[in-house]
C-alpha positions as CSV (number, residue, x, y, z in Angstrom):
1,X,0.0,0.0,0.0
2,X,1.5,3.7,-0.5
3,X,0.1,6.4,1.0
4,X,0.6,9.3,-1.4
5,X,0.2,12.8,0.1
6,X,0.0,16.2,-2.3
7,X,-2.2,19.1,-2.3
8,X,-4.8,20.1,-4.7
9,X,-4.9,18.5,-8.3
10,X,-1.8,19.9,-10.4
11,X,-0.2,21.4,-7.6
12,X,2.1,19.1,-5.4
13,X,4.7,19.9,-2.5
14,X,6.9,17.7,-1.3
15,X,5.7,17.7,2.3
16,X,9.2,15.7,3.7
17,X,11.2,18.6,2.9
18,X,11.4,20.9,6.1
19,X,12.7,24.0,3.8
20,X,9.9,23.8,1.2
21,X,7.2,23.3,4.4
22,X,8.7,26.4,6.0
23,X,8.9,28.8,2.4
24,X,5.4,27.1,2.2
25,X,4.0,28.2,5.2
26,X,5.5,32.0,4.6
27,X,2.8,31.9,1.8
28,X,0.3,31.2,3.8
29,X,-0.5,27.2,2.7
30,X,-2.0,24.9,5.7
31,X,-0.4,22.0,5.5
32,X,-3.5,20.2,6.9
33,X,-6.1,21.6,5.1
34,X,-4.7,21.7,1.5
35,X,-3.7,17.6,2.1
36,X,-4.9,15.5,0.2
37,X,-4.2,12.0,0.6
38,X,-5.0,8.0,-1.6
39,X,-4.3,4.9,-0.1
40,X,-3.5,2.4,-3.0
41,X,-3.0,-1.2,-2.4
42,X,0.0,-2.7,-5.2
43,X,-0.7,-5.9,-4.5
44,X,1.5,-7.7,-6.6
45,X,2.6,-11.0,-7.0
46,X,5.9,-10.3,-5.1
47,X,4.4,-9.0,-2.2
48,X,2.1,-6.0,-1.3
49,X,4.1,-2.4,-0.7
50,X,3.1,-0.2,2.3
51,X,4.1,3.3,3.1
52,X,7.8,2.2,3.5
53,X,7.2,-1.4,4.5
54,X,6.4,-4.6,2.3
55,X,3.9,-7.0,3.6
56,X,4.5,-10.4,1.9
57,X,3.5,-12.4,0.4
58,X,1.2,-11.4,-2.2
59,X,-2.3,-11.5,-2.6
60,X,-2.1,-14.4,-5.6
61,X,-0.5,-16.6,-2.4
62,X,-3.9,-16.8,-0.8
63,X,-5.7,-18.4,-3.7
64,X,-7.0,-21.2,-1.2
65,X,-7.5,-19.7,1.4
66,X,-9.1,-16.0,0.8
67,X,-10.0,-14.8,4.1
68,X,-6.3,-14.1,5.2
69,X,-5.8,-12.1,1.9
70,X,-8.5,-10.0,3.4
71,X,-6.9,-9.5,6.9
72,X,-3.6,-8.8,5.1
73,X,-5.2,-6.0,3.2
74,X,-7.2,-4.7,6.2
75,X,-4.1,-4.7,8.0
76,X,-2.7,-2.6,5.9
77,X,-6.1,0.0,5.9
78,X,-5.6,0.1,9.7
79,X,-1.9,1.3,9.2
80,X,-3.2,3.8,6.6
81,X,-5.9,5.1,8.9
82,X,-3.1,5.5,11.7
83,X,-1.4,8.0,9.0
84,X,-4.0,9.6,7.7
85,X,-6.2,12.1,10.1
86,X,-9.7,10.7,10.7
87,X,-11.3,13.8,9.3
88,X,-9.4,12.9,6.1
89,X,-10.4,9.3,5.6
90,X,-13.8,9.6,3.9
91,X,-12.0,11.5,1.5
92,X,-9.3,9.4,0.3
93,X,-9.5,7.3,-2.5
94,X,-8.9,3.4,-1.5
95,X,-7.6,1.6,-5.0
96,X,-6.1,-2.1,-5.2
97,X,-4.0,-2.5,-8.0
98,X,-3.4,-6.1,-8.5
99,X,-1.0,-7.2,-11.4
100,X,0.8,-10.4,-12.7
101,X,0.2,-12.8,-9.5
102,X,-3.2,-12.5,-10.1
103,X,-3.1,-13.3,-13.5
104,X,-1.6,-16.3,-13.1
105,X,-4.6,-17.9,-11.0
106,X,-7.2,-19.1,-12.1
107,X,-10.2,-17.2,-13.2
108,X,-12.2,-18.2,-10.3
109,X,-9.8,-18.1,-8.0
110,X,-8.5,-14.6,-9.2
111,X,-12.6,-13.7,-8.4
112,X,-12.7,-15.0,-5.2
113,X,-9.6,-12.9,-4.0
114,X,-10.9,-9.9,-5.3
115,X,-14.5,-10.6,-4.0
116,X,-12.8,-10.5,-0.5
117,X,-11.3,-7.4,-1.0
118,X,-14.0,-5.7,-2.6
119,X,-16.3,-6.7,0.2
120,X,-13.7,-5.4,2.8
121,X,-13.3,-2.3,0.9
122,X,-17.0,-1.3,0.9
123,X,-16.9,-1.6,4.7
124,X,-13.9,0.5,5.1
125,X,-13.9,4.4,6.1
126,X,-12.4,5.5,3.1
127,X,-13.7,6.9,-0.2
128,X,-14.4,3.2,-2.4
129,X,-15.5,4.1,-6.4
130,X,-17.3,1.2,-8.1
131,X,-13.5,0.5,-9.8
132,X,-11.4,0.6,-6.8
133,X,-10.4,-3.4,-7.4
């Protein structure tokens, strides 16, 4: 999962760097109201990326058994929602992008991983569009 954090659309600033945060907030930019923030899930086959962690393995490794592919992704939405400020959360887009492990299942058992974390998505505080897996 990576947690990306910008501003507005078309306008970015790289909030990790203290010299830019402090010429920012000479301007008069509110680092907490002009975040924005997306959590997206990179699930792929070689293990699923978080913030600056790696949780492995990859969602294609629980193709019998699909219920701990969904606590392995809802682990990862609890670390994202210890990031990201509550009043934030309905906000942020929630995306899985699943790639190559996947693939390589088959069909049904592709379906059933996704079904899991589409079902765990719709229960989840953030923002989930009808494409989000």
């Amino acid at each position: 999962m990576k947690v990306h954090k910008g501003l507005l659309p078309g306008l970015y600033i790289d909030t990790t760097n203290p010299f830019l945060m402090h010429l920012a907030s000479k301007l008069g930019y509110d680092k907490q109201q002009y975040a924005v923030y997306a959590v997206i899930v990179d699930a792929g086959s070689t293990g699923t990326e978080e913030l600056f962690k790696e949780r492995k393995p990859g969602l294609s490794a629980f193709a019998g058994i699909p219920e701990k592919a969904a606590l392995s992704v809802k682990l990862l939405l609890d670390e994202a929602k210890a990031f990201i400020p509550k009043e934030k959360w309905s906000s942020t887009p929630l995306l899985l992008k699943a790639t190559a492990g996947l693939r390589l299942l088959p069909h049904s058992k592709a379906e059933n991983l996704l079904n899991v974390v589409r079902n765990l998505f719709t229960i989840s505080v953030f923002g989930v569009d009808i494409d989000a897996v």
